[in-house]
LUMRO-826145 format. One line per 4 residues: their letters; for each residue x, y, z of C-alpha. Coordinates in steps of 0.25 Angstrom, whole numbers, plus 5000, padded with zeros to 4 digits. Last residue first. Layout:
a = X Y Z ~ ...
END
This chain:
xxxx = 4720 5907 4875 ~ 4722 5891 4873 ~ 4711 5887 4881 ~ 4702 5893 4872
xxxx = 4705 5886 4859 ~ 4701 5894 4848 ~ 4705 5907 4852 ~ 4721 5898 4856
xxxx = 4720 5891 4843 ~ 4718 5905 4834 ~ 4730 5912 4842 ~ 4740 5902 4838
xxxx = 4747 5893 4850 ~ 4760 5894 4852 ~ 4763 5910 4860 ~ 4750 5909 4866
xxxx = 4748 5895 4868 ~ 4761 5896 4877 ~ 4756 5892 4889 ~ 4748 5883 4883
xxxx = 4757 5876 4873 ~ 4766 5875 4885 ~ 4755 5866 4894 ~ 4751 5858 4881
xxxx = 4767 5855 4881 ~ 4767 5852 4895 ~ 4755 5841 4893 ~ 4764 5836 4880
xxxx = 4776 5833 4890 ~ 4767 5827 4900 ~ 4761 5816 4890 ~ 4776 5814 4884
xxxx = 4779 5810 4898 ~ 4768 5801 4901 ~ 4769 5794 4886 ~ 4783 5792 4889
xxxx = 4783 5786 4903 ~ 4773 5776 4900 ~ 4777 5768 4891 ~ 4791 5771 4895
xxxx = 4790 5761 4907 ~ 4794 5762 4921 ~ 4789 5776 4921 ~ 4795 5786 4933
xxxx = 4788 5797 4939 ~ 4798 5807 4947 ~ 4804 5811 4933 ~ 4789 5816 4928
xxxx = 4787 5827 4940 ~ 4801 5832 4938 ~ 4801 5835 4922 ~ 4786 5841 4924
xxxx = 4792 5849 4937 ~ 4804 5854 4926 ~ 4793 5856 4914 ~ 4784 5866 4924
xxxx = 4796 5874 4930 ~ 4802 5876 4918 ~ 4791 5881 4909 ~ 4785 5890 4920
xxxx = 4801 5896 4923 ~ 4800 5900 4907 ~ 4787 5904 4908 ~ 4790 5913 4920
xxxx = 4803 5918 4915 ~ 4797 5924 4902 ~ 4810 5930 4895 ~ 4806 5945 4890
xxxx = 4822 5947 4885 ~ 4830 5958 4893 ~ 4844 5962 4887 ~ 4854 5967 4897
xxxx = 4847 5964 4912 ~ 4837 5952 4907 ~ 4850 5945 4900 ~ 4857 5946 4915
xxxx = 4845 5939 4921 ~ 4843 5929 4912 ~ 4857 5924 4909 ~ 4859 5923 4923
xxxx = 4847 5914 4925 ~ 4853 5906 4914 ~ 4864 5904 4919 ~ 4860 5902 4932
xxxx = 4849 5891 4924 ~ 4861 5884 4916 ~ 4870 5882 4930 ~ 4859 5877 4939
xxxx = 4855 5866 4930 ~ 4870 5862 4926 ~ 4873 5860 4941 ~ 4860 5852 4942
xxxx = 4865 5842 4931 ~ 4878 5842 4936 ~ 4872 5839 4950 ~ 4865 5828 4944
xxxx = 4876 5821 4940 ~ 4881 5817 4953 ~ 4871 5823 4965 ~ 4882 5826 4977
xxxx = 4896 5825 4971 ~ 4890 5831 4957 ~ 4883 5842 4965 ~ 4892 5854 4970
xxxx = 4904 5850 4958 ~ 4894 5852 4948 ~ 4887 5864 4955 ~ 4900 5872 4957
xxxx = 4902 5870 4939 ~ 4889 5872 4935 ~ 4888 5885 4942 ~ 4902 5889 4939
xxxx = 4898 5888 4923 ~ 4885 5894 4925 ~ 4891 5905 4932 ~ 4901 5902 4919
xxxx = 4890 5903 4909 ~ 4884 5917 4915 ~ 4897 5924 4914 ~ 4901 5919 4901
xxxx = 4886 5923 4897 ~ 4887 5936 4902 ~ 4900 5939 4895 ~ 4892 5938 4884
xxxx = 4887 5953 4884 ~ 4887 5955 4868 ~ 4874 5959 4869 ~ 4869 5948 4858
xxxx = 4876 5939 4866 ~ 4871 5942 4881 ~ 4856 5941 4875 ~ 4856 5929 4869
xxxx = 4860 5923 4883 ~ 4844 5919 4883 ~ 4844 5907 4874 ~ 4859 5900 4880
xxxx = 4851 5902 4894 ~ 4838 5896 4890 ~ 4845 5884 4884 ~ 4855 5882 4898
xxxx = 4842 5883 4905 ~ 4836 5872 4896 ~ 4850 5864 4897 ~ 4848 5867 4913
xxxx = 4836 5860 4912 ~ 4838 5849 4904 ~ 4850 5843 4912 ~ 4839 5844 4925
xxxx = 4831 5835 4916 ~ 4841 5827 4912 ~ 4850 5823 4926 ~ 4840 5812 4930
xxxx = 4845 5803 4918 ~ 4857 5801 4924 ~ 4856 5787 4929 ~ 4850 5784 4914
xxxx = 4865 5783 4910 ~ 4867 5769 4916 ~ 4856 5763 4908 ~ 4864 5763 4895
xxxx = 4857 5768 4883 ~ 4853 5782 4886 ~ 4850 5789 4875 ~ 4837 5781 4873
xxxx = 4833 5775 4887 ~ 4836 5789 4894 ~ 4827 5794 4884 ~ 4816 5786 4887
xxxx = 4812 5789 4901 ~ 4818 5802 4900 ~ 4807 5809 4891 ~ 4801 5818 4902
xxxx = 4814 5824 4902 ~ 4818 5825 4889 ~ 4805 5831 4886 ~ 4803 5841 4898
xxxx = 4817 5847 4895 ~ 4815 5846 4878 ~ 4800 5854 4880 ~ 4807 5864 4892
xxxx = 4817 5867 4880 ~ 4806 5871 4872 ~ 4802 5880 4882 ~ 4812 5885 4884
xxxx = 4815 5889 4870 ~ 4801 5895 4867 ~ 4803 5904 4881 ~ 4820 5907 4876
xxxx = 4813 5911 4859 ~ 4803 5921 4867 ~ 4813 5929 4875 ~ 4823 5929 4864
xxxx = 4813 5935 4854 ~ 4808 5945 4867 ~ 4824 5950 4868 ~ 4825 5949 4853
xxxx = 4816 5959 4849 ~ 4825 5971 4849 ~ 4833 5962 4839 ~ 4847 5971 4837
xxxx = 4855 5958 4840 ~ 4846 5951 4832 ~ 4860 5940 4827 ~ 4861 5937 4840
xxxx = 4847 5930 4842 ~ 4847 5923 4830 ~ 4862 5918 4831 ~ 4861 5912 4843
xxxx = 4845 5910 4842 ~ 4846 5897 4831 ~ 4860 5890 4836 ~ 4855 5893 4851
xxxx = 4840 5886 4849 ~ 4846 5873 4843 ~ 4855 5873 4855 ~ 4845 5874 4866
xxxx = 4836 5863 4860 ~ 4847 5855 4859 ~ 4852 5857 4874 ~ 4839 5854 4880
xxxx = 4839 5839 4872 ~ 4853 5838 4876 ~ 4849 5836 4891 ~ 4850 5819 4888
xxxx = 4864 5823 4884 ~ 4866 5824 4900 ~ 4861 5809 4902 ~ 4875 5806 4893
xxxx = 4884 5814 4903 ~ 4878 5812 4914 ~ 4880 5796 4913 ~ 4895 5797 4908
xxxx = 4898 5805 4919 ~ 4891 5794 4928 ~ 4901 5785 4922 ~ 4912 5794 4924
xxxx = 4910 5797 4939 ~ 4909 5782 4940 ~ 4896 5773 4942 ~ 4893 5763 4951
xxxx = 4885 5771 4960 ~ 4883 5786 4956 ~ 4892 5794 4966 ~ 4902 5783 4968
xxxx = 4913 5793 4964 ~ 4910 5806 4967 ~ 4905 5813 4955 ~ 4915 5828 4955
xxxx = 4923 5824 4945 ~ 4915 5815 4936 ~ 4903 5825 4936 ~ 4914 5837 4932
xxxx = 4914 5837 4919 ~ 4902 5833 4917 ~ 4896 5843 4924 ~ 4904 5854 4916
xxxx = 4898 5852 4903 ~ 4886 5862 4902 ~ 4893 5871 4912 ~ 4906 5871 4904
xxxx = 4898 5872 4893 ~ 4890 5886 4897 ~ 4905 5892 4903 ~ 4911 5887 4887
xxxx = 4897 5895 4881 ~ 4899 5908 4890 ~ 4914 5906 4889 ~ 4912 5906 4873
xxxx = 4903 5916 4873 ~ 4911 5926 4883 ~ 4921 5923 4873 ~ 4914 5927 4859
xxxx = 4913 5940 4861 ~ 4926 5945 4866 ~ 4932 5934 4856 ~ 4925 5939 4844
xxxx = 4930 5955 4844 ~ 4943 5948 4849 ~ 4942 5941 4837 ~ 4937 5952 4828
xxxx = 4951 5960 4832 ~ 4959 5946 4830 ~ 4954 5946 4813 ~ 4959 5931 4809
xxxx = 4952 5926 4796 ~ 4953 5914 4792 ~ 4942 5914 4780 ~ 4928 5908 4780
xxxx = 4920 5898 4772 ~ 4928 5884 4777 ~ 4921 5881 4787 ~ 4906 5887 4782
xxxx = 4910 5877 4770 ~ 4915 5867 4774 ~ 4904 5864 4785 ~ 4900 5850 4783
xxxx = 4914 5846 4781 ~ 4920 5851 4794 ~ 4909 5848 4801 ~ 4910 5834 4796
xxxx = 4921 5833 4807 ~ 4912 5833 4817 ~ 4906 5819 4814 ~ 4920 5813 4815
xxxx = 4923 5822 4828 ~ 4910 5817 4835 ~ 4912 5803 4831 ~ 4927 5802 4836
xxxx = 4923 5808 4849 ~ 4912 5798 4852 ~ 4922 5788 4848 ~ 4929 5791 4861
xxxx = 4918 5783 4868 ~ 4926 5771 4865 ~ 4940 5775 4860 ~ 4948 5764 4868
xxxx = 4935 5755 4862 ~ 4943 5757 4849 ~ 4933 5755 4836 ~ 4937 5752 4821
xxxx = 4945 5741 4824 ~ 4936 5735 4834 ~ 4924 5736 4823 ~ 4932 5728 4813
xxxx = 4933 5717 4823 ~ 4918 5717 4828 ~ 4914 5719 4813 ~ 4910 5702 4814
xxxx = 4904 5705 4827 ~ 4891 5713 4820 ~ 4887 5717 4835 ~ 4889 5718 4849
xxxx = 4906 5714 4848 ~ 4913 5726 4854 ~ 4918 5732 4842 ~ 4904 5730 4834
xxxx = 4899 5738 4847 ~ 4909 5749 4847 ~ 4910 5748 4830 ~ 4894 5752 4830
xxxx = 4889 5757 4842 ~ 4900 5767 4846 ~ 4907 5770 4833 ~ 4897 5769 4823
xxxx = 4886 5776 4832 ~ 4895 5788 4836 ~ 4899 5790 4821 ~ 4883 5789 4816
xxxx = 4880 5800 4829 ~ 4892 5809 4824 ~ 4889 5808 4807 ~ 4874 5810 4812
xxxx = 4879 5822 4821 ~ 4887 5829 4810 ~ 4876 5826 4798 ~ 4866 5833 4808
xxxx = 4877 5845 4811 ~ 4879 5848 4798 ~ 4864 5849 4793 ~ 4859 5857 4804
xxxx = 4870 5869 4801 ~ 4867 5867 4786 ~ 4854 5869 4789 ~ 4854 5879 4798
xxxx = 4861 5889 4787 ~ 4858 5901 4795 ~ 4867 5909 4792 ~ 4870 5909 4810
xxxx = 4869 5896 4810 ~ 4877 5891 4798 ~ 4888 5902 4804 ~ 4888 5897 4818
xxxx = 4890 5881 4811 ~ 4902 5887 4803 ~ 4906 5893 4818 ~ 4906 5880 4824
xxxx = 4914 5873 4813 ~ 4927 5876 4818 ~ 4924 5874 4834 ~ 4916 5858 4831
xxxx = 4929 5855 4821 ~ 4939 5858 4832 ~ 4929 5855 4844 ~ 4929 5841 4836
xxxx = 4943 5840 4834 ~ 4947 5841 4848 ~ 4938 5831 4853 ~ 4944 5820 4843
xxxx = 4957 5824 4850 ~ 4952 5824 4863 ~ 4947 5810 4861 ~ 4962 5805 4855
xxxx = 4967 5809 4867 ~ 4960 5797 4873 ~ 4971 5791 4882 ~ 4969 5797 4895
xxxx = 4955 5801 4898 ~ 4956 5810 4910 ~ 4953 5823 4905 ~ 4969 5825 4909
xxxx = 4972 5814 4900 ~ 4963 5820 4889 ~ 4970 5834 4890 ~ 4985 5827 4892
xxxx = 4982 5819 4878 ~ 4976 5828 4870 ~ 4986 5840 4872 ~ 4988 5841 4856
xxxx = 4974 5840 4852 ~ 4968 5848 4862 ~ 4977 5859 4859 ~ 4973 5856 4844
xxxx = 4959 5857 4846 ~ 4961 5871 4851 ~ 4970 5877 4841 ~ 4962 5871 4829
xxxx = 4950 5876 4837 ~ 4956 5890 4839 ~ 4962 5893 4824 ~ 4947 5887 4818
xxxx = 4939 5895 4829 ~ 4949 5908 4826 ~ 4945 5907 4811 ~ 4930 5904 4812
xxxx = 4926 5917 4820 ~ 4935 5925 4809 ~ 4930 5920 4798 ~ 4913 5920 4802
xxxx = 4917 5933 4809 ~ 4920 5939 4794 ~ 4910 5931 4786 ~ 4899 5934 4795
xxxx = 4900 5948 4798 ~ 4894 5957 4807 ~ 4881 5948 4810 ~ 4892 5938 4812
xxxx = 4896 5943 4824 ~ 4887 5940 4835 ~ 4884 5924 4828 ~ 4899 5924 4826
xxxx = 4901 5927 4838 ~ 4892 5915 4846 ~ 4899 5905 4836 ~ 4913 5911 4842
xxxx = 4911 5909 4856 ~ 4923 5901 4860 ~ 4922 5890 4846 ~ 4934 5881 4853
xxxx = 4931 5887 4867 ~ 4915 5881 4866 ~ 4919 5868 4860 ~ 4928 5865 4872
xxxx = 4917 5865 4883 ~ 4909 5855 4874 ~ 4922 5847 4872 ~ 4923 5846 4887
xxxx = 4911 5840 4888 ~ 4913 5832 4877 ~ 4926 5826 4885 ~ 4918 5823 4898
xxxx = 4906 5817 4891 ~ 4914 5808 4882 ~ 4925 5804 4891 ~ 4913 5799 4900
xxxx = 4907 5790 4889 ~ 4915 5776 4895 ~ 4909 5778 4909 ~ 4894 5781 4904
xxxx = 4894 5767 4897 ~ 4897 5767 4880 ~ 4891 5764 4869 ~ 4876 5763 4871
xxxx = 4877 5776 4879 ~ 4887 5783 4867 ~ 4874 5779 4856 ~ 4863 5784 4865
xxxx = 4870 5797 4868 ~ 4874 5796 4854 ~ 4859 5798 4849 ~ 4860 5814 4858
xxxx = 4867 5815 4844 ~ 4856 5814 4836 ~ 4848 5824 4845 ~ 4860 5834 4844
xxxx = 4859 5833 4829 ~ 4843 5833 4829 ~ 4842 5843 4840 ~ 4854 5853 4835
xxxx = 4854 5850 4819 ~ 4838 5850 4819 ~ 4838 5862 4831 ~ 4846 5870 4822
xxxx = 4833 5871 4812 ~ 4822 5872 4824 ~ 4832 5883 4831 ~ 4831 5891 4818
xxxx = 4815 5888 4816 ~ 4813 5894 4831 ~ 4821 5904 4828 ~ 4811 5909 4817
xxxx = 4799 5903 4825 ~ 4805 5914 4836 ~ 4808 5925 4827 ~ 4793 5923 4819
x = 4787 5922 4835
END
């Protein structure tokens, strides 16, 4: 139990930067849905989807690499990993740069080159500083780490709210109307949602500063024999990561295609995309837990490669991981009621709200996968996982076009479901086969089961009022926590409480 209060305390430590920063910025769903209508933040979803695919081929692999190689020499990878990220993000960001006006016309938002180009800056800075971060986690500096992405996301959240609810609404005449002609200067409505971009790039900019020194600490150095040495490595990675994206992103890429128009009454294919797309950040919660777990067991789990004991360390951190991630499923969605009034500011987006909890789901098998690939990694066999992604990739894709034209945007929803536990159920049997971890499959079914018929039994009773909603809801979830704290009184519960109290044994 040391090893797993140690990486416990790690992932406690990234979790403030990655649950409090992510939180923070789960805000501007509140902000952009006050500002704008679900047809007007469209662009956004659509081009942020395709920045999350891009993010993956400006660093392609290399954070995982440096993690495997770094144990050789840190100094020496370090230089070289960092050299060909800066040469290939310079070279990429200025393709996109150059062809910004044919790209964005053919994504079908002619006129807004200048969107692209803020986007093209900010996988440039987010691919250069990647490996500085890798470095911070792997010496451990989670300070630091936690520290620059804080001041990062406050400086993103206070840009988004000085543009969007400050000069938009001084600009349009809600308040303080003697700055209404200052504040029209300052803000072009032909921009509009756009200043979403602007903000991210401003606030990713202080990387550069924040950073100086890990950025500037290295020297260019160009060895092509340890290159390919990386690249071989590195690759499957980076088409197991970009296959994993392209399945996390894909449904809202093709939900405006594939939707038939009149599908959702009164509403257009880019409407109801801009309703998925903001009830989707609802499923961010699952998604922080499961980042805050990676930065901490990443490089703690390949670093041991000679561990004999990390098959059953493995196994015991995934059981406490699940069911922690059971905890944020069941709280989400027995939480609803509220949260939807929250982040939700306009009435039209809570059409979507019944996608969440099957949203959570595949997250929590998506977070389960991502814990138990460890072993494909430390084996240097990851051409499994680019084999397992794009199953999952092919999955997603079939099921989208299958079940848009027949159940809108809960066949992406489903579709995503399906795809996170195939892979994951893949993941599972190959792993058993080349480097068996003691996984407890019953309590891990048991735990699912039991939150997902809790999850469906509260949805088919609905609360007119919150005063009673939430005290029902709260009293459920601390009823299945009694019923966990049981299960595993064992393992929680010190063995002078459970002599003392019978019932406890």
């Amino acid at each position: 139990m040391n090893i797993i209060r140690k990486l416990a305390g790690e992932t406690a430590s990234y979790g403030v930067s990655t649950i409090l920063g992510r939180s923070l910025n789960f805000l501007l769903v509140f902000v952009h849905t006050a500002a704008f209508l679900p047809g007007e933040l469209g662009v956004n979803i659509k081009l942020y989807s395709y920045v999350a695919i891009a993010n993956i081929i400006y660093t392609y692999g290399m954070e995982t690499a440096f993690f495997r190689f770094a144990a050789d020499d840190k100094v020496k990878y370090y230089n070289i990993i960092q050299t060909s990220i800066i040469i290939s993000s310079l070279f990429f960001s200025g393709v996109l740069i150059l062809f910004s006006s044919p790209i964005i016309q053919y994504l079908g938002y002619p006129d807004k080159e200048i969107f692209l180009i803020w986007l093209a800056l900010i996988l440039a800075i987010d691919a250069i500083t990647a490996i500085p971060f890798a470095r911070l986690r792997l010496e451990k500096k989670t300070s630091k780490f936690v520290k620059t992405k804080i001041i990062n996301i406050l400086i993103n959240i206070g840009l988004n709210i000085f543009f969007l609810l400050v000069l938009k609404k001084i600009s349009e005449g809600d308040y303080l109307n003697g700055l209404q002609d200052t504040a029209q200067k300052l803000y072009s409505p032909a921009i509009g949602a756009g200043y979403i971009f602007l903000a991210n790039l401003l606030a990713n900019a202080t990387f550069i500063y924040l950073l100086r020194k890990e950025l500037f600490d290295f020297q260019f150095q160009f060895d092509y024999p340890e290159l390919q040495k990386l690249f071989i490595y590195s690759f499957p990675v980076m088409f197991m990561v970009l296959a994993s994206t392209f399945s996390l992103m894909f449904d809202r890429l093709l939900l405006e295609r594939f939707l038939p128009e009149g599908f959702y009454p009164n509403r257009t294919s880019q409407e109801a995309l801009g309703i998925y797309g903001n009830v989707y950040k609802l499923s961010i919660f699952m998604a922080l837990a499961t980042q805050a777990y990676r930065y901490a067991a990443e490089p703690f789990f390949l670093s041991k490669t000679d561990d004999k004991n990390s098959p059953e360390t493995l196994a015991l951190t995934t059981k406490w991981f699940l069911i922690t991630c059971i905890f944020i499923w069941l709280g989400v969605c027995l939480n609803l009621d509220w949260l939807k009034i929250f982040f939700l500011r306009k009435k039209i987006y809570w059409e979507g709200i019944s996608v969440v909890p099957i949203l959570l789901l595949a997250n929590l098998f998506l977070g389960i996968y991502y814990n138990i690939s460890v072993w494909f990694k430390r084996n240097k066999k990851t051409y499994f996982g680019t084999i397992f992604t794009l199953i999952g990739l092919a999955i997603t894709i079939s099921l989208n076009i299958l079940l848009i034209p027949k159940m809108g945007y809960m066949g992406c929803a489903v579709a995503f479901l399906v795809s996170c536990f195939v892979m994951t159920a893949l993941c599972y049997y190959f792993g058993q086969k080349y480097a068996p971890a003691p996984y407890n499959l019953t309590s891990a079914f048991g735990y699912i089961i039991s939150a997902g018929l809790l999850i469906y039994c509260v949805m088919q009773i609905r609360f007119n009022s919150l005063w009673f909603s939430v005290p029902y809801h709260f009293m459920l979830l601390l009823l299945y926590t009694a019923g966990v704290v049981i299960v595993e009184r064992k393992t929680i519960i010190p063995l002078k409480i459970r002599d003392k109290y019978k019932f406890l044994k």
